[in-house]
C-alpha positions as CSV (number, residue, x, y, z in Angstrom):
1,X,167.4,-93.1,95.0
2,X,169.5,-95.6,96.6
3,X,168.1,-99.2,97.3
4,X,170.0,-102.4,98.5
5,X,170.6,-104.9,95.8
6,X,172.6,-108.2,96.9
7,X,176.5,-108.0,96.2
8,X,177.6,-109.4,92.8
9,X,180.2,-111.7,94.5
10,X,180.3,-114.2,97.7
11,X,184.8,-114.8,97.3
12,X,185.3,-114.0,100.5
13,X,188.9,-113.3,99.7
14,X,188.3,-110.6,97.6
15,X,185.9,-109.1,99.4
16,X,187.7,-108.5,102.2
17,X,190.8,-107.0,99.7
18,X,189.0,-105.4,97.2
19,X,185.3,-104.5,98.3
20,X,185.6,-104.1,102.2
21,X,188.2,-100.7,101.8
22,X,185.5,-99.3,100.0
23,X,182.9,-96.7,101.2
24,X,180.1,-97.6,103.1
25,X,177.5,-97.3,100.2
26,X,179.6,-100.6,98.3
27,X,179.0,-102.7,100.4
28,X,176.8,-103.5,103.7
29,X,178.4,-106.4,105.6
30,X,175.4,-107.1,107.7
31,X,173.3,-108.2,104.8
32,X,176.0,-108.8,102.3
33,X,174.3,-105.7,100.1
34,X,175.3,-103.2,98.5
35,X,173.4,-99.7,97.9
36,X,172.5,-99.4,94.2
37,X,172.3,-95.8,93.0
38,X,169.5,-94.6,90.5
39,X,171.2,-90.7,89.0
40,X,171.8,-88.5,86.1
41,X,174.9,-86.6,85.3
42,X,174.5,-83.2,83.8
43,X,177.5,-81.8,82.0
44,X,178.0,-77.6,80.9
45,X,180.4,-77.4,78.5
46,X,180.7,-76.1,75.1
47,X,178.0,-73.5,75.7
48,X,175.6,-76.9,76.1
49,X,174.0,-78.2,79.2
50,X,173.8,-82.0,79.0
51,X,171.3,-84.1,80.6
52,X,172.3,-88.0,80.8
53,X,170.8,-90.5,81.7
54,X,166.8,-89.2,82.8
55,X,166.4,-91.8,85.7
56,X,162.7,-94.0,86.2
57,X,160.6,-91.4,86.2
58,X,157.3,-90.9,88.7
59,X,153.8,-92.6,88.3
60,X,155.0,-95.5,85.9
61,X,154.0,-99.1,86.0
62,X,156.8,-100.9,85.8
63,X,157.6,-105.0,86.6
64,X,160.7,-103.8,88.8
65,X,159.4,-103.0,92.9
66,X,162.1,-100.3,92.8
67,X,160.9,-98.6,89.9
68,X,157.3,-98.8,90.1
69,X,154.7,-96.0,91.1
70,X,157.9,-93.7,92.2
71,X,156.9,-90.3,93.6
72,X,160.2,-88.4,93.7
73,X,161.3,-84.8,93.9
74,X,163.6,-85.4,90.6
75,X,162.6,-81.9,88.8
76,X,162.8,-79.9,92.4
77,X,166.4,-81.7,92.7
78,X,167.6,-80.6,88.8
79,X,165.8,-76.9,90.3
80,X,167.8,-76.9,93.3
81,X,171.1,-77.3,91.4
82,X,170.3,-74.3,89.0
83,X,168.2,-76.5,85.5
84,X,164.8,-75.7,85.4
85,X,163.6,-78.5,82.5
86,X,163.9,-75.4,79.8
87,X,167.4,-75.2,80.2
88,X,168.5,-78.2,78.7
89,X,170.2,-78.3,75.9
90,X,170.8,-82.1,75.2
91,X,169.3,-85.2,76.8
92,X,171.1,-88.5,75.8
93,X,170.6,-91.9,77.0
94,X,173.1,-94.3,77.2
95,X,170.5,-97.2,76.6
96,X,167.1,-97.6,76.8
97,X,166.1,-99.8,80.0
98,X,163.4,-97.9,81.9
99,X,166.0,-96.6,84.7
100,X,167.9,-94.4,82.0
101,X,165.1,-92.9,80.6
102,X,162.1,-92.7,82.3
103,X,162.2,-88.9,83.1
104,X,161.8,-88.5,78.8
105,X,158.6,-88.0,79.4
106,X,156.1,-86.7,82.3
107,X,152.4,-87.0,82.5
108,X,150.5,-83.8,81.9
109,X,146.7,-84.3,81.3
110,X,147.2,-87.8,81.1
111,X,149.3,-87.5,78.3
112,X,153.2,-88.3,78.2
113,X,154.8,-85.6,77.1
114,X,159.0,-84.2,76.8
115,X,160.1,-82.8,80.1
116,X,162.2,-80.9,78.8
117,X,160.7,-79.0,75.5
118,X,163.8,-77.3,74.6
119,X,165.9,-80.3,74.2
120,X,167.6,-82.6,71.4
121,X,167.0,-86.0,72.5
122,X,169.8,-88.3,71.0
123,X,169.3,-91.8,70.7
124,X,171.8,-94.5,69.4
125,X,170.3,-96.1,66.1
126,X,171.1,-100.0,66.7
127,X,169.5,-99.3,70.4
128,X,166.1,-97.2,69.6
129,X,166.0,-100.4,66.5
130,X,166.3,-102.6,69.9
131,X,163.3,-101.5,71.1
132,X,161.3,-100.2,69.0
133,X,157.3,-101.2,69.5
134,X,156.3,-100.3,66.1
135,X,156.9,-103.1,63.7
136,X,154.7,-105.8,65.4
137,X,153.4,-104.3,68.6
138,X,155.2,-106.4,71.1
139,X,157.7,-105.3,73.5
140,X,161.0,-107.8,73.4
141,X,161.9,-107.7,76.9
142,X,159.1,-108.1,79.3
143,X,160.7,-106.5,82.6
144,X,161.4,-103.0,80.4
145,X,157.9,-103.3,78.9
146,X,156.2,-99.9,77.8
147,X,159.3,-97.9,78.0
148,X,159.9,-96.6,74.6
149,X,156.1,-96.2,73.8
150,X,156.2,-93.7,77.1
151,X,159.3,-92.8,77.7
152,X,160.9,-92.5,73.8
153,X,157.7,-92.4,71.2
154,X,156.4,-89.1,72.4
155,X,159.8,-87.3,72.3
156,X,159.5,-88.9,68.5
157,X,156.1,-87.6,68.0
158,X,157.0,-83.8,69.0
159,X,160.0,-83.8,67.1
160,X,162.4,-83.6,69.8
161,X,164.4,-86.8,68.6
162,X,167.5,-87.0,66.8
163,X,168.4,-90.8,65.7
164,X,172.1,-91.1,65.4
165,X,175.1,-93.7,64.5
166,X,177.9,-93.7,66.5
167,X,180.3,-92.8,67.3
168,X,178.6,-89.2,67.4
169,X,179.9,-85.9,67.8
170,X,177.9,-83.5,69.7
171,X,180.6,-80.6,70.4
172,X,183.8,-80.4,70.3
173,X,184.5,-82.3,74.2
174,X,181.7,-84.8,73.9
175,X,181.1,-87.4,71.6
176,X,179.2,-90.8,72.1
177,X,181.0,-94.2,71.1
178,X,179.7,-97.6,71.1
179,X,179.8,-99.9,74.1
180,X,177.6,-102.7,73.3
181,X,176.6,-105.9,75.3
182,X,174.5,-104.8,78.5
183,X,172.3,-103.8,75.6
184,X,172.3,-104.2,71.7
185,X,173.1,-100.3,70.8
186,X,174.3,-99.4,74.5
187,X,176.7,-96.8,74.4
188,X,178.6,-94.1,76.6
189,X,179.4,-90.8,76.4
190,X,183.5,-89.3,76.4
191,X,184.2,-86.1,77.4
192,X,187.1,-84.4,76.6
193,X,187.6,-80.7,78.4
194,X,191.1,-79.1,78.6
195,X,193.5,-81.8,79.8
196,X,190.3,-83.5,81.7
197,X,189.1,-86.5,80.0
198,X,186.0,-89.0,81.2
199,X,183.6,-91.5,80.2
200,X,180.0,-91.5,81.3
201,X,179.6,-95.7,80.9
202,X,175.5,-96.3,81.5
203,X,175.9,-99.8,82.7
204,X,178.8,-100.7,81.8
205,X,179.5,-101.0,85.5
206,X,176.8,-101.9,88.2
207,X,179.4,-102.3,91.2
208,X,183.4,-101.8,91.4
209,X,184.1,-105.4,91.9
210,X,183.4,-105.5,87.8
211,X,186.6,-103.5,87.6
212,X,188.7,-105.9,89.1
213,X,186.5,-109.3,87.9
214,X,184.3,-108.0,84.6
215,X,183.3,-111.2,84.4
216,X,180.9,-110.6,87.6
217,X,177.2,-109.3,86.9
218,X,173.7,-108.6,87.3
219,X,171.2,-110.2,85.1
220,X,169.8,-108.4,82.5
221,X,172.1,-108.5,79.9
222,X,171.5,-108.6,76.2
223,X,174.3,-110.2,75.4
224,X,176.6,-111.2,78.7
225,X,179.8,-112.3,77.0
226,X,179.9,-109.0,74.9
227,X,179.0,-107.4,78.1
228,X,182.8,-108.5,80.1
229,X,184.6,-108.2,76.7
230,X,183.6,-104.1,76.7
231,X,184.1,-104.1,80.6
232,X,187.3,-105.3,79.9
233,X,188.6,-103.2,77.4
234,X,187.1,-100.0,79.1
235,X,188.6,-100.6,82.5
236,X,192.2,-100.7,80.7
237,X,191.3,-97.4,78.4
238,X,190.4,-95.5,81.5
239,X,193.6,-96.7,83.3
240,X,195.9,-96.1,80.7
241,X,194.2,-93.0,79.7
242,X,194.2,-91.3,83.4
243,X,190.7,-90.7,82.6
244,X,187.8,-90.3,85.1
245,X,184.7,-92.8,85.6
246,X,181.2,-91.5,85.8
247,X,178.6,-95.3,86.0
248,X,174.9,-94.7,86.2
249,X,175.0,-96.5,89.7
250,X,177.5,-96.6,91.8
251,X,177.0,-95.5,95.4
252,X,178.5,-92.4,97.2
253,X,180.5,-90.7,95.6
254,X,179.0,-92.1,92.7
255,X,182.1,-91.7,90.4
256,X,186.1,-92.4,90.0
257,X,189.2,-93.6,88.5
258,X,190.8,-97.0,87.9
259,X,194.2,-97.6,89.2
260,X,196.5,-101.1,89.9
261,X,196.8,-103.2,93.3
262,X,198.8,-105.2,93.1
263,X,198.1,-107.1,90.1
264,X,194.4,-106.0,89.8
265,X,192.8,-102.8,88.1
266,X,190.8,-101.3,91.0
267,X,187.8,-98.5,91.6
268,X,189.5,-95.4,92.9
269,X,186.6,-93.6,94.5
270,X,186.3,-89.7,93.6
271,X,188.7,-87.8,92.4
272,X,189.4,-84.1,90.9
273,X,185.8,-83.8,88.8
274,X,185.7,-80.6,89.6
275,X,188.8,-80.0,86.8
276,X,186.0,-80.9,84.3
C-alpha cells in the first residue's frame, strides 16, 4: 500500500543528482513527495518459507491515518502468489512498530488470534523487552500503542513465539543480526544462498537518499544517532559485499544494490533477485 509521505531532503542539488534519476515511485516533483511502500518479503529456501515483515494489518485502531481501520486484500495477495497462511514456516519481524507486524494476528470472533497457525514467530529479545505491556501496563510509545498486546501477546499466548538473542541462526542461508537505533532490539535478516547474498534491513532505510546522506530521516527513532551510525556501516557492508538490498519501504521496485557515483554510495534500483 503505497501512500505519499514528504521527501526527507529539500538540497536541491542533490536532488536533482541523486533523487531525480530515480524511478517515479522516489520521488514526485509536483508535490515534493515521495511514495512510501507498506510490504513483506517472503523467502523459500532451505526447505523454509519465510514470512518478514507482516505489514499493518486490517481493522486496527491505530494513531497513524495510514494505518488505521485498513481493509486490504493482504491474505488474497500472499494466496495469489502460491502461501495460503498454513504454509508458513517462519514469520520474523525486524522490529515491532505496528507497520511490521500487524498481520501477527487477525480478528476471528473478536478475538486476535495467529494468522498463520503453523508458524514460528521469532522475535529479537532486547526488542519484544522494548515493548513489552506487561510489567506496568503502559505502552512506551504512544503512536505504536496496542501493538504488542494485539499484534505479539496472542502469538505468546498460543505458543507460537520463539524469543531469541541475536545474532540468530535460522538455517543454514538465513540468520538475523543486530541493527539497532530505529528501534532498541531492531534487527535485519541476511541471507546467504549459493553465491547470492542479501540483507532484509526493516527500517534501516525509509528512502534512498539515506544511502547517500544517513544522516537524513524520518521521525520515529529510538535512538537517532545510533540510527545513522548502523545506516552507515550497512551501506558500506552491502557495497563492499556485492550484496543485494531488500528495505521494508522503498517504492517500485521495492529493492536493490548500493554502488559509487562519484564520491557518493548510491541506491541501484533492482537487480538480479531472481539469483536468490
Amino acid at each position: 500500500m503505497p501512500v505519499p509521505f514528504t521527501l526527507l531532503t529539500d538540497d536541491e542539488e542533490f536532488i536533482a543528482r541523486r533523487i531525480a534519476p530515480l524511478p517515479a515511485g522516489f520521488l514526485d516533483r509536483s508535490t515534493m513527495t515521495f511514495l512510501f511502500s507498506n510490504h513483506s518479503w517472503v523467502i523459500r529456501v532451505d526447505g523454509l518459507t519465510v514470512l518478514v515483515d507482516p505489514c499493518n494489518g486490517n481493522g486496527r485502531v491505530r494513531a497513524v491515518p495510514n494505518f488505521h481501520d485498513l481493509h486490504l486484500p493482504y491474505l488474497e495477495r500472499l494466496a495469489a502468489a502460491g502461501l495460503a497462511p498454513g504454509s508458513i514456516d517462519v514469520v520474523f519481524c525486524t522490529h515491532l512498530h505496528n507497520d511490521h507486524c500487524g498481520w501477527n494476528t487477525q480478528q476471528v470472533d473478536g478475538q486476535w488470534v495467529p494468522t498463520f497457525p503453523n508458524a514460528e514467530y521469532l522475535f529479537v529479545d532486547v526488542e519484544y523487552e522494548r515493548w513489552d505491556t506487561s510489567g506496568n501496563g503502559e505502552h512506551p510509545n504512544d503512536f505504536n500503542e496496542s501493538v504488542f498486546d494485539e499484534c505479539v501477546r496472542p502469538v505468546v499466548d498460543a505458543g507460537l513465539a520463539r524469543i531469541v538473542s541475536v545474532p540468530h541462526v535460522i538455517s543454514s542461508s538465513l540468520s538475523i543480526e543486530l541493527a539497532p537505533g530505529h528501534t532498541t532490539g531492531h534487527s535485519m535478516l541476511r541471507l546467504e544462498s549459493e553465491d547470492a547474498l542479501a540483507y532484509f534491513t526493516g527500517d534501516v532505510f525509509h528512502h534512498p537518499a539515506q544511502i547517500t546522506h544517513p544522516d537524513v530521516h524520518l521521525p520515529g527513532c529510538d535512538d537517532l544517532a545510533l540510527a545513522v551510525k548502523t545506516r552507515q556501516v550497512l551501506v558500506e557492508r552491502i557495497h563492499e559485499q556485492r550484496a543485494l538490498l531488500f528495505p521494508a519501504h522503498f517504492s517500485d521496485p521495492h529493492y536493490g544494490s548500493v554502488g559509487v557515483d562519484d564520491v557518493d554510495y548510491v541506491f541501484v534500483p533492482g537487480g538480479a533477485a531472481g539469483t536468490l
